[in-house]
C-alpha positions as CSV (number, residue, x, y, z in Angstrom):
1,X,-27.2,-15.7,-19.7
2,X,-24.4,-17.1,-17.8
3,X,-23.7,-13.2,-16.8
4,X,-27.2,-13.1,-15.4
5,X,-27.3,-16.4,-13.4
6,X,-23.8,-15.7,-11.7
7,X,-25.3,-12.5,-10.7
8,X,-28.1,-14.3,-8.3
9,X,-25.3,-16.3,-7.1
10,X,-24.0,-14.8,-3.1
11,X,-21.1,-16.5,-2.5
12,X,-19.3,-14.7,0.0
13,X,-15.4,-14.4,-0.2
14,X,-13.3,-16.2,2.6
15,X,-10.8,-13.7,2.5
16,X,-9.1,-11.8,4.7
17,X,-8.5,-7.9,4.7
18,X,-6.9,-5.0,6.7
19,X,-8.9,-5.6,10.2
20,X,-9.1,-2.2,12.3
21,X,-9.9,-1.1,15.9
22,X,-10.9,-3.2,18.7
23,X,-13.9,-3.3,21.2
24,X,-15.8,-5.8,23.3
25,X,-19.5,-6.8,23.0
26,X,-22.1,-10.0,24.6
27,X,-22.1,-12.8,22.5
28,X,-21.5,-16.9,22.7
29,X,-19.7,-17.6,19.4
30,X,-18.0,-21.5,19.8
31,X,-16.3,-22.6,16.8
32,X,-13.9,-25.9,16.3
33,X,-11.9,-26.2,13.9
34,X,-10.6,-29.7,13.6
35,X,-6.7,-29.7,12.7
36,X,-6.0,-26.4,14.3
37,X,-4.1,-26.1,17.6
38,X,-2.7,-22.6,19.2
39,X,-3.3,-19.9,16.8
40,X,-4.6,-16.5,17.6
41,X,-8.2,-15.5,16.1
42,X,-9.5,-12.9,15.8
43,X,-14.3,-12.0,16.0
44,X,-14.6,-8.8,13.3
45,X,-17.1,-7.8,11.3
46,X,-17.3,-6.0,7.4
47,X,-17.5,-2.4,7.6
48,X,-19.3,-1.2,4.4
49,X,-16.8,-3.0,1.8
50,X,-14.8,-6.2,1.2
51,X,-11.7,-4.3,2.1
52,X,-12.6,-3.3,5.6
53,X,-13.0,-4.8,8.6
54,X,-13.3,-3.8,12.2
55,X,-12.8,-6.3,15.2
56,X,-14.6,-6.7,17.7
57,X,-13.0,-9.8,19.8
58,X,-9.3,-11.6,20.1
59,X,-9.4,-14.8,21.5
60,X,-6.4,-17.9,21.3
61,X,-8.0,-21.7,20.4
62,X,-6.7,-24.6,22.1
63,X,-4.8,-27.4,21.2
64,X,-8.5,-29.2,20.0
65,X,-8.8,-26.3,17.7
66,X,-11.9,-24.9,20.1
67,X,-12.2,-21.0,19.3
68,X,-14.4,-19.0,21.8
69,X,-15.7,-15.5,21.9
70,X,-18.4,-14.4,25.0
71,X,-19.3,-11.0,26.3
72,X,-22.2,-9.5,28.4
73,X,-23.9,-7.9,25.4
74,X,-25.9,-8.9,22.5
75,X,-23.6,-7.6,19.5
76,X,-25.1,-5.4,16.2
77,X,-26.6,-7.4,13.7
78,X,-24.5,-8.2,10.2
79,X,-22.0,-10.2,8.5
80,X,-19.2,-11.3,10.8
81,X,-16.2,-13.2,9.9
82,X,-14.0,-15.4,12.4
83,X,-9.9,-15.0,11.4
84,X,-7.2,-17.3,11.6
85,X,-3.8,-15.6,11.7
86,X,-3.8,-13.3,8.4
87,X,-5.6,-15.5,5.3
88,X,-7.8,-17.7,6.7
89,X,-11.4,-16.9,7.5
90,X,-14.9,-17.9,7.6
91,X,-18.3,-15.5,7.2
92,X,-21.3,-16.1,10.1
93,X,-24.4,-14.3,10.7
94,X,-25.0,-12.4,13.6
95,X,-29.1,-12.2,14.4
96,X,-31.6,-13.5,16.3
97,X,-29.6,-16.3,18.0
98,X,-28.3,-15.8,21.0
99,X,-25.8,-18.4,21.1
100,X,-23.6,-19.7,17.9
101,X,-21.7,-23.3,17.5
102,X,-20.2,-24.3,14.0
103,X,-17.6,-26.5,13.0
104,X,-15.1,-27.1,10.3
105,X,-11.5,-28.0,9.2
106,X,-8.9,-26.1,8.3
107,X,-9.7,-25.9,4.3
108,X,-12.1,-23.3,5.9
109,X,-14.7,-24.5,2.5
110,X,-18.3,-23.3,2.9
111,X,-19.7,-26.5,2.2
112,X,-17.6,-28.4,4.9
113,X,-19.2,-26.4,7.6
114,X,-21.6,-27.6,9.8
115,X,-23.7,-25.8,11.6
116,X,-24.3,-27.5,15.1
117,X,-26.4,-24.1,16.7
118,X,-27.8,-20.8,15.4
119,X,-30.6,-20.5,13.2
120,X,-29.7,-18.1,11.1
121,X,-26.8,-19.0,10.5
122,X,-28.1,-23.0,9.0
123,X,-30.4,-20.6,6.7
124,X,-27.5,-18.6,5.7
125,X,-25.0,-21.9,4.9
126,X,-28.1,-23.7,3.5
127,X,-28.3,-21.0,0.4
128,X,-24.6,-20.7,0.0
129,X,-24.1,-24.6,-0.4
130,X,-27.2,-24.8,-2.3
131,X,-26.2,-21.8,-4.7
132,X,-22.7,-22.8,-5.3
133,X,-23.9,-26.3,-6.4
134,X,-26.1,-24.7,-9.1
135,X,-23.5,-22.7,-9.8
136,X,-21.3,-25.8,-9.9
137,X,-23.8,-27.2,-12.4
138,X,-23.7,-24.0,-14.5
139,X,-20.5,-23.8,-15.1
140,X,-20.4,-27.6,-16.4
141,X,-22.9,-26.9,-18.9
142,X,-21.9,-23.9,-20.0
143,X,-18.1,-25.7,-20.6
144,X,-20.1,-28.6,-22.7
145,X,-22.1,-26.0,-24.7
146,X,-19.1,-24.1,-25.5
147,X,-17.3,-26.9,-27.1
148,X,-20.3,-28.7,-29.0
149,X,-23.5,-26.3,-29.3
150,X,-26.6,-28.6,-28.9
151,X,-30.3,-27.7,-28.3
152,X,-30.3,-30.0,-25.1
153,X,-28.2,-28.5,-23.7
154,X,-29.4,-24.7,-24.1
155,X,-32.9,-26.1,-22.8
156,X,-31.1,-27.7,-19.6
157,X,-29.7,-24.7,-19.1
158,X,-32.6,-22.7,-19.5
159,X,-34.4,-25.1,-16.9
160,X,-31.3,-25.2,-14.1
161,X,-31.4,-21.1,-14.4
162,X,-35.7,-21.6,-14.1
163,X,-34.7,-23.4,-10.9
164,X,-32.4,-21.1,-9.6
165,X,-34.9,-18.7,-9.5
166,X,-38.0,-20.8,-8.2
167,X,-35.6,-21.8,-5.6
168,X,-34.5,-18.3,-4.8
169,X,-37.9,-17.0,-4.6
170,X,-39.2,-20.0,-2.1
171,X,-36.4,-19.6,0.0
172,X,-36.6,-15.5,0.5
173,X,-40.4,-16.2,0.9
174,X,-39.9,-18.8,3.5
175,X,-36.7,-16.9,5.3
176,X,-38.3,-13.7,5.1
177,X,-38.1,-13.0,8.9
178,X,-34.7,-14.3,8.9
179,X,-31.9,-11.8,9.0
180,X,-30.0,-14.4,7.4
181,X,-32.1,-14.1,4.3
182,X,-32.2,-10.2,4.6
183,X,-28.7,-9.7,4.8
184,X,-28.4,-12.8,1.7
185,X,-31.0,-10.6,-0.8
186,X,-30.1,-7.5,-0.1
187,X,-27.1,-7.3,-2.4
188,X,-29.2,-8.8,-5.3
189,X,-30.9,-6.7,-8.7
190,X,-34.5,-6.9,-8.6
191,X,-35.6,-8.6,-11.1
192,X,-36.8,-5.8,-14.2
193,X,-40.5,-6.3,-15.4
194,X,-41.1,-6.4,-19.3
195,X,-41.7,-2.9,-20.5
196,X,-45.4,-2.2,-21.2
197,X,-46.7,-1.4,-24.6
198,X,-47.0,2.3,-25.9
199,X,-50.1,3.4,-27.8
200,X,-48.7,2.8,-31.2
201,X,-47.9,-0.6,-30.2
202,X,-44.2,-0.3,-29.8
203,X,-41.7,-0.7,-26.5
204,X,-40.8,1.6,-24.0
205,X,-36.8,1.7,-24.6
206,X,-36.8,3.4,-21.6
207,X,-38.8,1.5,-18.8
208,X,-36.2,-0.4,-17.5
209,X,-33.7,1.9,-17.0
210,X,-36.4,4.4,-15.5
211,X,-38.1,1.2,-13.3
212,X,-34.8,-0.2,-12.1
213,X,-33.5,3.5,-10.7
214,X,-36.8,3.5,-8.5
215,X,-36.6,-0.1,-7.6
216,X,-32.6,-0.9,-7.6
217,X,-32.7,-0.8,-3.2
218,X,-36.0,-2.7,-3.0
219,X,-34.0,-5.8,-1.6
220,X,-32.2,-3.3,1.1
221,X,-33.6,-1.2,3.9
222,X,-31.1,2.0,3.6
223,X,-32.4,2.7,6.9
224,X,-31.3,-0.7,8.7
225,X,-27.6,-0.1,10.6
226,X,-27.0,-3.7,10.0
227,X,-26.5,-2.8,6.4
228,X,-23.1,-1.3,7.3
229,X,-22.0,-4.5,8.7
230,X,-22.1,-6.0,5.3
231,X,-18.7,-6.2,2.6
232,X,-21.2,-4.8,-0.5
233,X,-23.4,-1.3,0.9
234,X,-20.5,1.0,-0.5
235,X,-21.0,-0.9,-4.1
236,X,-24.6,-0.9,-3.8
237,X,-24.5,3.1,-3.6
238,X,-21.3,3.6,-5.8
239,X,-23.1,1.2,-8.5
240,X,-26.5,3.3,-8.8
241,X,-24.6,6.4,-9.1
242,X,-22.6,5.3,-11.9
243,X,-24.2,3.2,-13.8
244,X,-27.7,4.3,-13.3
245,X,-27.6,7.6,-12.9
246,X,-26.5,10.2,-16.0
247,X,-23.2,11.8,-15.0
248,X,-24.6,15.0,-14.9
249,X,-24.4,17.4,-11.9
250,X,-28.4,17.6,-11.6
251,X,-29.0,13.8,-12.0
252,X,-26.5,12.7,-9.8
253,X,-28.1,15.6,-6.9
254,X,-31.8,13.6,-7.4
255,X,-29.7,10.8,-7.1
256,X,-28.2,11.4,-3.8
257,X,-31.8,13.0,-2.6
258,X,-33.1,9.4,-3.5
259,X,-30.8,7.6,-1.4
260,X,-31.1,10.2,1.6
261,X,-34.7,10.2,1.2
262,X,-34.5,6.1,2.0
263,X,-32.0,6.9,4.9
264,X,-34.1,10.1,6.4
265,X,-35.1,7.9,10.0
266,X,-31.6,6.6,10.6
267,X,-29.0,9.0,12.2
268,X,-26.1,7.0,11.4
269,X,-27.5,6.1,8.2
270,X,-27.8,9.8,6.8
271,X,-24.2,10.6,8.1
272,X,-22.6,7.3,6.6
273,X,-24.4,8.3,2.8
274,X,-23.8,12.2,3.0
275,X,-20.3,11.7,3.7
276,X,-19.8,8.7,1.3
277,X,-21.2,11.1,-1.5
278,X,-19.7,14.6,-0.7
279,X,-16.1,12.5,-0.3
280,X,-16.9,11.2,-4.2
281,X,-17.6,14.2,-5.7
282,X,-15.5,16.4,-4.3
283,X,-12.8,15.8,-6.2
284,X,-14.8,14.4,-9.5
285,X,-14.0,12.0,-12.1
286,X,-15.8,14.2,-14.4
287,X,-15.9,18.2,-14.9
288,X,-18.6,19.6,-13.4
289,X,-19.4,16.7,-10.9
290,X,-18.0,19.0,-7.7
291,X,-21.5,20.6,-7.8
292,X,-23.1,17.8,-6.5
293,X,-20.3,18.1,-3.5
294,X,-21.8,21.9,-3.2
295,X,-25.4,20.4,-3.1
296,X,-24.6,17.6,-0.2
297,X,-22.5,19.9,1.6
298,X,-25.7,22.7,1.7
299,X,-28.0,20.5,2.2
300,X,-27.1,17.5,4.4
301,X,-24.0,19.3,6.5
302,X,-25.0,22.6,7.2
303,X,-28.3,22.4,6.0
304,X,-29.0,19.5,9.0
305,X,-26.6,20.7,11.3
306,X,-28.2,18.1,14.1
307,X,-26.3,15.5,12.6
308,X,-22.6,16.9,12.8
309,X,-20.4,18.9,15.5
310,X,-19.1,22.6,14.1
311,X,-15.6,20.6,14.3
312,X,-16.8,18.4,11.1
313,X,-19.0,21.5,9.5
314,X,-16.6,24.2,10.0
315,X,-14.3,22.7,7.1
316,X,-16.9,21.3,5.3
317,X,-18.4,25.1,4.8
318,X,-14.9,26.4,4.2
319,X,-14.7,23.8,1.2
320,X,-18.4,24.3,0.0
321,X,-17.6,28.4,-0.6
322,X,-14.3,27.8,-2.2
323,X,-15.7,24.9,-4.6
324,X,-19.2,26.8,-5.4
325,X,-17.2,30.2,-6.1
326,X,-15.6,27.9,-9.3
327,X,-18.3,25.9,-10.6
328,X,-18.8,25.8,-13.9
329,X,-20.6,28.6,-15.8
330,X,-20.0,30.9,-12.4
331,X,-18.5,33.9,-13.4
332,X,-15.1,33.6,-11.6
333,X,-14.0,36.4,-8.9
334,X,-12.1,38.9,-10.0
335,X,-8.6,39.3,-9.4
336,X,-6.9,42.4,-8.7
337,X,-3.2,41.7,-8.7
338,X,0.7,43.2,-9.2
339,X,2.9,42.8,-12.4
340,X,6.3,42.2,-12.7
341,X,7.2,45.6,-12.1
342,X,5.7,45.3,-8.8
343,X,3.8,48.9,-9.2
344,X,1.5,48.1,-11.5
345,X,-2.1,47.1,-10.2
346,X,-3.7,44.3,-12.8
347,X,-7.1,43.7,-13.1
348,X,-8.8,40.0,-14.1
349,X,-12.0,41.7,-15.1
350,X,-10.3,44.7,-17.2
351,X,-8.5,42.0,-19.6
352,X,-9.9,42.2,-22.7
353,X,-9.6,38.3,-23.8
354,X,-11.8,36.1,-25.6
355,X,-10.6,33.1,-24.0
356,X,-8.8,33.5,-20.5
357,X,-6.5,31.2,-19.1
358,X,-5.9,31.6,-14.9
359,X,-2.9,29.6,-14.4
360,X,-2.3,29.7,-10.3
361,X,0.9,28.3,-9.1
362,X,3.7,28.4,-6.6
363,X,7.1,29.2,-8.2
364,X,8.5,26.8,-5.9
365,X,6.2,24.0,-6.9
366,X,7.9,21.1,-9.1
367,X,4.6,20.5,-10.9
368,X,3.9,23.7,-11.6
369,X,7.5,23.7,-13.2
370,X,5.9,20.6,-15.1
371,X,3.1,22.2,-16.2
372,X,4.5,25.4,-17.0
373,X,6.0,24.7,-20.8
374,X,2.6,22.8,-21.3
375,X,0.5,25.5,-20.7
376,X,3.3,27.9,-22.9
377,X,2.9,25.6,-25.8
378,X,-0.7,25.5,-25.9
379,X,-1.0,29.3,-26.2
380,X,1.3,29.6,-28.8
381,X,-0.9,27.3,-30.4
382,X,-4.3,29.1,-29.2
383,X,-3.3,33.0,-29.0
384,X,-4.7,33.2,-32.9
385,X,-7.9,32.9,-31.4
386,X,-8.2,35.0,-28.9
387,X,-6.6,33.1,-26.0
388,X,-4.5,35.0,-23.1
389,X,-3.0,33.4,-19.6
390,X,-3.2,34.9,-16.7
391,X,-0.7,33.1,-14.9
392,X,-1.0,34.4,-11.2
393,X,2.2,33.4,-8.3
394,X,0.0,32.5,-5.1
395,X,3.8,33.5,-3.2
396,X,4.0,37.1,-2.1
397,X,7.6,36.8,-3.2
398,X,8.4,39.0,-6.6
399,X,12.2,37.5,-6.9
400,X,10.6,33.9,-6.6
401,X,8.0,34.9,-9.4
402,X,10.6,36.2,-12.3
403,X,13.1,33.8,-11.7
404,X,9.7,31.5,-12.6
405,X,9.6,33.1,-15.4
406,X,12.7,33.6,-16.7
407,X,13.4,29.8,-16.4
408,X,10.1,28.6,-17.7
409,X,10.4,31.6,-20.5
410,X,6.5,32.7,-19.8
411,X,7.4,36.6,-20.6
412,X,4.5,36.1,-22.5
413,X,2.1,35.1,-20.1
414,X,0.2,38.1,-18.3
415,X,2.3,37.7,-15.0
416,X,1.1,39.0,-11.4
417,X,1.5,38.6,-7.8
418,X,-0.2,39.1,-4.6
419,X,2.1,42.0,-3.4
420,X,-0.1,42.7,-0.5
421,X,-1.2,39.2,1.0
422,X,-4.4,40.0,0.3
423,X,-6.0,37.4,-1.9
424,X,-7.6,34.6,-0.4
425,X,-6.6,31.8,-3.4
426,X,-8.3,28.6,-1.5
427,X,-11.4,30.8,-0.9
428,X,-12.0,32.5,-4.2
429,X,-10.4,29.7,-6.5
430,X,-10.2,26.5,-4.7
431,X,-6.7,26.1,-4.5
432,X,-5.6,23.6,-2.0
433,X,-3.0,22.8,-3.8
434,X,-0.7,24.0,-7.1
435,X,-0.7,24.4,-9.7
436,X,-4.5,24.9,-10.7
437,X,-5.9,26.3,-14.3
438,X,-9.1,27.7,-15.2
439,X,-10.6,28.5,-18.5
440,X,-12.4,31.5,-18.7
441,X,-15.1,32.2,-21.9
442,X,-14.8,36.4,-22.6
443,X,-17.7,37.6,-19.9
444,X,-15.2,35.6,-17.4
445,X,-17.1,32.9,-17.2
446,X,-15.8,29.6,-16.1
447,X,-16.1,27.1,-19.2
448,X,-13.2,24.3,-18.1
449,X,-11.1,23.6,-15.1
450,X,-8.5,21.2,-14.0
451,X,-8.9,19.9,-17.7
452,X,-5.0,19.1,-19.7
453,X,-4.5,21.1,-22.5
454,X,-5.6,18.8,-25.4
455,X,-8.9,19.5,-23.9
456,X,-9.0,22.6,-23.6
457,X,-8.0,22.8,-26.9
458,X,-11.0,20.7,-27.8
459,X,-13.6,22.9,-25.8
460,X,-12.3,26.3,-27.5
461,X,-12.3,24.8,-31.0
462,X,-16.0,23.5,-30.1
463,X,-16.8,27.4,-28.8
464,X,-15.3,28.4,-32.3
465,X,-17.6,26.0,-34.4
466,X,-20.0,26.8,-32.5
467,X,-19.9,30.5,-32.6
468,X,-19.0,30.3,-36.6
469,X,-22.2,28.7,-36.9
């Protein structure tokens, strides 16, 4: 319970973060601060998370602690924060008022502030100061329950959480043309229905999960620009795709398609989400997950080329091919490469393995060097079973290559070069950097890659059982 009711609870942090580039737009922003005198402040807004900030005005208060910020333009709707020096801060609205007065003192608390002008802003501090004494009220019961257990007690806190959310629901209902109260709910979990019955009389197990993924932005307009204003957007979108999405490839595409789909009549919008998700999955947490980078990239970059300039698709095209030509279960390009001798022409596709290892480094590279002995033990260990390394130099340099060898003591190893510079590595394997390994299944298929050898271990034995069976 206590989980729940802190999660109704929006209680903005006064903190203050990295603040970053500067501009000037019309507003009438008065603030005093009473026991302040003669310190530069600073007019900035959130910029998608708590971390970052952008500013928008400097200004210097006087010796009464008067802090004033003007301009000839009505500024952008959000969640704004006025900065003392480098740790002190307080959070306004910017909405429908025109002209904003506040006051405080310099212990910069939330419930000290009074609000002598703006609207929106009296509904904003009005649920913070409200919400933080029921939290305040919380907490204290929850402290005399956990020492004594008593039945009283569990019912007053069943009633104060009863409250919360009668009061909650008034207050949205009566605010609801407030941006105050938009910018307030947006952050919050709608609240999940009980599951309906099935036809045998039992629960859907799955109705909440499956009603909360079509539901979890009801509280937040994805196309509203104000949203990016705001210190919690990026958590909004990095928390459905973790944790109510499954972590597969074709899941987390829907996913994405769900949150463009809300986005589709907002420019800046669609370019702020596509980008936010290709960046994530790009480099995955998770095998696999790049192919949801493949899917944004084909379908929001170059597949609505109206929203970018060729200097931003360009690369992004570049990086689509090269990650695409090694997603899993692609059958991986061949390679046709020069041993050792440096006459010899090898062949990827002519090597008759059962399991293939593509090990692509720099001879150069000190983590290649790292990796090296790794990769050497685990074929010792793995060879019984059909396991060879193809352990390709991306250097056209053949001295480079055998000294490799000879130090890391891979004789073993099928070894080959690209004698004639004509391998594109970045295009055909994704190698942006060194070294990179691949596991291959006997058809050259891709089954692992990036993974550390205890996993790879794991997948072939898995592949064995599998195949035994």
């Amino acid at each position: 319970m206590k989980k729940y009711l802190l999660l109704l609870l929006i209680i903005l942090p006064f903190t203050q973060y990295t603040i970053q580039a500067q501009s000037k737009k019309n507003y009438s922003i008065k603030l005093k601060v009473n026991g302040l005198k003669d310190s530069t402040c600073y007019l900035a807004h959130f910029y998608l998370s708590p971390k970052s900030q952008i500013i928008k005005d400097t200004t210097v208060c006087d010796a009464n602690g008067n802090i004033e910020f003007k301009g000839d333009t009505e500024l952008p709707k959000g969640i704004y924060i006025i900065s003392v020096g480098t740790s002190k801060s307080i959070q306004l609205i910017i909405g429908n008022d025109s002209e904003i007065e506040m006051e405080t003192d310099t212990t910069y608390d939330h419930s000290k502030l009074r609000v002598i002008r703006s609207e929106e802003n009296k509904v904003f501090y009005d649920y913070q100061n409200t919400m933080a004494e029921k939290n305040k009220e919380f907490q204290n019961l929850n402290t005399i329950q956990k020492k004594q257990p008593d039945i009283k007690v569990t019912e007053m806190i069943k009633a104060l959480q009863e409250g919360v959310m009668k009061y909650q629901k008034d207050f949205f209902e009566k605010n609801k043309n407030s941006i105050a109260a938009k910018l307030l709910k947006a952050p919050q979990q709608p609240n999940i229905p009980e599951a309906p019955k099935l036809q045998n009389g039992g629960i859907d197990s799955t109705f909440s999960l499956r009603w909360i993924q079509n539901h979890y932005f009801d509280n937040m307009d994805l196309s509203d620009e104000m949203f990016i204003k705001t210190p919690y957007l990026e958590g909004k979108i990095d928390y459905y795709l973790d944790n109510l999405t499954y972590q597969i490839p074709d899941s987390l595409s829907k996913a994405a398609d769900f949150i463009m789909k809300k986005a589709q009549n907002t420019r800046n919008m669609q370019r702020y989400f596509s980008s936010h998700i290709a960046s994530r999955y790009e480099r995955p947490n998770f095998m696999g997950g790049d192919a949801v980078f493949v899917h944004m990239a084909e379908k929001y970059f170059l597949g609505m080329p109206s929203l970018w300039d060729s200097a931003t698709l360009a690369p992004i095209n570049e990086k689509k091919i090269a990650v695409k030509n090694v997603l899993l279960g692609q059958k991986i390009q061949n390679a046709q490469l020069v041993d050792t001798t440096g006459n010899q022409l090898i062949t990827l596709y002519d090597l008759n393995a059962k399991y293939t290892l593509m090990f692509l480094y720099d001879p150069e590279c000190s983590h290649c060097k790292e990796r090296a002995p790794k990769i050497l033990s685990f074929y010792e260990k793995m060879k019984s079973k059909g396991l060879k390394v193809f352990a390709a130099s991306t250097v056209n340099d053949l001295d480079k290559m055998k000294t490799f060898i000879k130090t890391m003591k891979t004789a073993q190893f099928i070894n080959v070069y690209d004698k004639f510079s004509i391998t594109d590595f970045r295009s055909k394997y994704n190698v942006y950097t060194t070294p990179q390994v691949i596991l291959l299944d006997k058809d050259k298929k891709i089954i692992g890659r990036g993974l550390e050898e205890d996993q790879m271990e794991d997948l072939i034995n898995k592949m064995e059982r599998m195949t035994n069976k």
